[in-house]
N, C-alpha and C positions, 0 to 999 in steps of 0.2 A: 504494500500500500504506500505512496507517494505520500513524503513528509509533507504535516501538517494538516492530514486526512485525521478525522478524526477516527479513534478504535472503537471497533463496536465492541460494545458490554457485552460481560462474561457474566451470567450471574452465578452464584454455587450457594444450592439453597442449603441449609444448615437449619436441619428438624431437633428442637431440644427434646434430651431422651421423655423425659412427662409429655411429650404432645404427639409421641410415634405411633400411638396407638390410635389417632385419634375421638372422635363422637361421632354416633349416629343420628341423624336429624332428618326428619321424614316432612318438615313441613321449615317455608322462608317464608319471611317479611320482611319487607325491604320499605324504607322509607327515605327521605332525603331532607338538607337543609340547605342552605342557598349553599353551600361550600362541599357538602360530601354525601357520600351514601352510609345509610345501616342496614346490613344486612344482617336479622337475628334468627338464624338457626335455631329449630327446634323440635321436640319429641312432643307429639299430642297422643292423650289420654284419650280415655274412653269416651265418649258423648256423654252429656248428660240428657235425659228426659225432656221434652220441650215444653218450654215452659211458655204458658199462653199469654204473660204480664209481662213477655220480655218480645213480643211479637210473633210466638208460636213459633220459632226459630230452634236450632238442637246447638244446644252450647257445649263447644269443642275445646274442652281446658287445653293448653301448650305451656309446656316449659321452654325456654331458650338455655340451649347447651354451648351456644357459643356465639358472640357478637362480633362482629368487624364491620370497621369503619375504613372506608376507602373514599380517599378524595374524588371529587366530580372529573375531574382528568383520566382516570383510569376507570372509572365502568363501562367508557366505550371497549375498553382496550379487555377487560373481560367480558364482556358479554362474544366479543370475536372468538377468543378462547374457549368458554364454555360451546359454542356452538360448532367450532371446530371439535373439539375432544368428542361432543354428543357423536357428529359425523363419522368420526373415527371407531369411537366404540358401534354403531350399527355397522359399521362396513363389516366388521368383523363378525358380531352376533347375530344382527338384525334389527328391525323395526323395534322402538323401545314400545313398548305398551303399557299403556293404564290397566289398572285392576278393575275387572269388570270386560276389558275390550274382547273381540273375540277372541283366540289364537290362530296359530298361523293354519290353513287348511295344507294338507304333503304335499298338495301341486305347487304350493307359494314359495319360493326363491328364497334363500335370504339377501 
């Protein structure tokens, strides 16, 4: 590369041993403030019964197991990320599906 080019960044992620294992979270909320995003990670509980004083509505308790906060600069730069990776893992497995979707009939491809 011709001096004065600048280097492109190396990064070398560095997992501390407490977070190697990470958490499991089956449910996001994502909110923002003029400066950043939250993204909170979470495990929801059973439903509760619907309750008709609350609009007849089935209330879904959630604990959050993990928060991150990312500046507004980079959620373009993940949301390309996550939608690459999504791409990557179908190539390989296939169609990701909801619970509930049908499954795949033997003629279907992955």
């Amino acid at each position: 590369m011709p001096q004065g080019q600048p280097q492109p960044a190396r990064f070398e992620i560095q997992v501390p041993e407490e977070l190697r294992e990470g958490v499991y979270a089956n449910f996001l909320s994502v909110w923002h403030t003029q400066h950043d995003f939250t993204l909170d990670f979470a495990v929801t509980d059973q439903p509760n019964a619907i309750d008709p004083l609350d609009g007849g509505g089935v209330h879904v308790p959630c604990r959050v197991v993990a928060r991150v906060r990312i500046p507004a600069t980079v959620a373009d730069d993940v949301l390309r990320a996550l939608a690459q990776n999504v791409t990557d893992f179908e190539n390989v497995v296939g169609r990701i599906r909801k619970p509930g979707e049908d499954l795949p009939n033997a003629s279907e491809e992955r």
